[in-house]
C-alpha positions in Angstrom: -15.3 -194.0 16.1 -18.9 -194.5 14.8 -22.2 -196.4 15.0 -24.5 -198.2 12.8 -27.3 -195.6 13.6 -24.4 -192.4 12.6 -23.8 -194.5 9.3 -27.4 -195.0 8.5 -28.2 -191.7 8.8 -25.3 -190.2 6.9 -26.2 -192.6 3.9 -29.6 -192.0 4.1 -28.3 -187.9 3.4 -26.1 -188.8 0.7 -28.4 -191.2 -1.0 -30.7 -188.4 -1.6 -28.2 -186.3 -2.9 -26.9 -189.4 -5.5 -23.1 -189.9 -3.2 -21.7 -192.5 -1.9 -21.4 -192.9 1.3 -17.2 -194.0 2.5 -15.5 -194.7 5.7 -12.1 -196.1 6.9 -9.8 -197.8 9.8 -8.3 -195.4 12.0 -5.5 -197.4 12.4 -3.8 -200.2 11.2 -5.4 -203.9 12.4 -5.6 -207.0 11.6 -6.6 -207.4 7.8 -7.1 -203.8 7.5 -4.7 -200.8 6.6 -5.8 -197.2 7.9 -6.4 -194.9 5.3 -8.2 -197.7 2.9 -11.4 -196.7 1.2 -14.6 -198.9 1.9 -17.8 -197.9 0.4 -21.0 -198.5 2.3 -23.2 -200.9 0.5 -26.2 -201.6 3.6 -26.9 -200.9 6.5 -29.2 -203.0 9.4 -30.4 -202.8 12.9 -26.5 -203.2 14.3 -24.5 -203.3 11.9 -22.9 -202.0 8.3 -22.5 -203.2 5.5 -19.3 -202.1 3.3 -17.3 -203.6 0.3 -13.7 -203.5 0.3 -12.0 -202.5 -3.3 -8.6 -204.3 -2.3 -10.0 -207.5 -2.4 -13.6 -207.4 -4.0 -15.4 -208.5 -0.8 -18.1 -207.5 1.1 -17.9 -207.2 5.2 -20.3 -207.0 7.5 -18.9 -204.8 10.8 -21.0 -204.8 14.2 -20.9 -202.0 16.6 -18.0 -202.9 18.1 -16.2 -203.4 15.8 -16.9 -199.7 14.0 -15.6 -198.1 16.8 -12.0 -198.5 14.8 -13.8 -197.0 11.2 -14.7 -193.5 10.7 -17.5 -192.2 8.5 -16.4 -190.1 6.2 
């Protein structure tokens, strides 16, 4: 479980430090398979930006929707 504001900050650390920033589905859902690797592209007032190497697209989750992704 996460939040926008946990993600910003994290990416704002690792930014600085030149990483990328990664989370994933805690569990298997709908479209998404737990374990997968996204990479987090943005991030605005409430929500996250991330793109999804399996299919080459970019998401857009809201809040309640990243309480099934955890920052990594």
């Amino acid at each position: 479980m996460t939040t926008a504001k946990a993600v910003e900050d994290k990416l704002v650390m690792q930014q600085k430090a030149s990483d990328n920033t990664y989370m994933t589905p805690t569990k298997n859902m709908k479209d998404w398979y737990k374990g997968e690797l996204l990479f987090v592209r943005k991030v605005t007032k409430d929500s996250v930006v991330v793109y999804r190497p399996m299919d080459g697209q970019l998401y857009t989750l809201n809040d309640k929707q990243l309480i099934n992704f955890k920052l990594l």
